[in-house]
C-alpha positions in Angstrom: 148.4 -74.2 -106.8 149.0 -75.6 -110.3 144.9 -75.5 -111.2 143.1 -72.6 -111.7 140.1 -74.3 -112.0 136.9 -72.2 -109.4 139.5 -70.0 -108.1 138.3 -66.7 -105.9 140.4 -63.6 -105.4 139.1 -61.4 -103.1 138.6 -57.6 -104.6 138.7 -54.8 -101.9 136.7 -51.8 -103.1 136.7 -48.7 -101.6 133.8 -46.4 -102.4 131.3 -44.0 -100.9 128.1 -44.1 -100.8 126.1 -42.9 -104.2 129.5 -42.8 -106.8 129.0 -45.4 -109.7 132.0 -47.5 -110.5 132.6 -49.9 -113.0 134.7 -53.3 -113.3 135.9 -54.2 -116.7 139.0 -56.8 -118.5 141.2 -55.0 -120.3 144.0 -56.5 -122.4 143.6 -60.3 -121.4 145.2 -63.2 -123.0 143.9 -66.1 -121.5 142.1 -69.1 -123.1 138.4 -69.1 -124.3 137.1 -71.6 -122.4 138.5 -70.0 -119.0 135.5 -67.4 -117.9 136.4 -64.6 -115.5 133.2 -63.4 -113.4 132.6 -60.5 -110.9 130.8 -62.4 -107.9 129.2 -59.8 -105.7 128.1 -62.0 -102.4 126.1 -59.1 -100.8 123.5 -59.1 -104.1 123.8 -62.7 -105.2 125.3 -62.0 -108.4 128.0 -63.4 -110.6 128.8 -60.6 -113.6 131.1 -62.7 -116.8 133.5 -60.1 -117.0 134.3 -61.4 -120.5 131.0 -60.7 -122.1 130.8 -57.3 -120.4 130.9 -54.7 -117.6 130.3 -54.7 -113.9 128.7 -51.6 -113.1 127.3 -50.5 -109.7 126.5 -47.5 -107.7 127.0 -48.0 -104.3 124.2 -47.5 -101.6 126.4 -47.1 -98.7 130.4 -47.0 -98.1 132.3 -49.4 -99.1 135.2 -51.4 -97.8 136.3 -54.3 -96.8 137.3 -57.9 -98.7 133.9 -59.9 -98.3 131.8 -58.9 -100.4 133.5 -59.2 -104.1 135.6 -61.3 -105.5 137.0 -62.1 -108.9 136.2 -66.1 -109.8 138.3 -67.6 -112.6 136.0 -70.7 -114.0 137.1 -73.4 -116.0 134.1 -74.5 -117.9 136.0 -77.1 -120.1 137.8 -79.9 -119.7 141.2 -79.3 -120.9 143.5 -81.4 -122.7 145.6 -83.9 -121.5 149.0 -81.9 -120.4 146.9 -78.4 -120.3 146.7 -76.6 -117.5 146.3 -73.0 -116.4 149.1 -71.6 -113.7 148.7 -69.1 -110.9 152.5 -68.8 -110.3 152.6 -65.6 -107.6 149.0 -64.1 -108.1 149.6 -60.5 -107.8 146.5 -58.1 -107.5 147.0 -54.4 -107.4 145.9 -50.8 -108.2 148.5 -48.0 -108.4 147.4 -44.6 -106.7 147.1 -42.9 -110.2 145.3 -45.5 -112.3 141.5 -46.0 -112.6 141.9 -50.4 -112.9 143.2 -53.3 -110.9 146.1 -55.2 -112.5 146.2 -58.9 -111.3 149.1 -60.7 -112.8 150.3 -64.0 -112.7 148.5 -66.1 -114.7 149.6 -68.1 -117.6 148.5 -70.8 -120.2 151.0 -73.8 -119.9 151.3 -77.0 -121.9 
């Protein structure tokens, strides 16, 4: 997929009922006119992750990969030749870290 224009990644969270949580960016290089949202399907919300935190506590357990999802918008048209490239999305969480890593994703010319 060489456009990465309306692209969903489903997000797995695992949670228990009544802990807070928070989704944030950290240390992203990608162009300003590509958004990154936080679409929660279960509340009908979609959260710009580049204009600030997700934060939720959750009501009941949580699991499962149908209710969010991380949606990469392209709200511009780009430039002749431009394009963004998912080249092997890779989304993961190590057992020790507090934050998802998704890598993968590059500015190409």
């Amino acid at each position: 997929m060489d456009a990465m224009q309306n692209t969903r990644v489903p997000l797995e969270i695992r949670q228990n009922a009544g802990q807070a949580f928070t989704i944030s960016i950290a240390d992203m290089e990608l162009p300003q006119d590509i958004y990154v949202y936080l679409e929660d399907t279960l509340n009908g919300t979609l959260t710009s992750l580049k204009d600030g935190d997700f934060e939720l506590t959750a009501q009941s357990n949580l699991s499962g990969v149908d209710r969010f999802f991380i949606v990469f918008k392209d709200n511009s048209v780009l430039s002749s030749g431009d394009t963004l490239g998912i080249n092997a999305l890779n989304v993961y969480k190590a057992n020790t870290d507090s934050f998802v890593t998704i890598a993968g994703i590059s500015s190409r010319v």
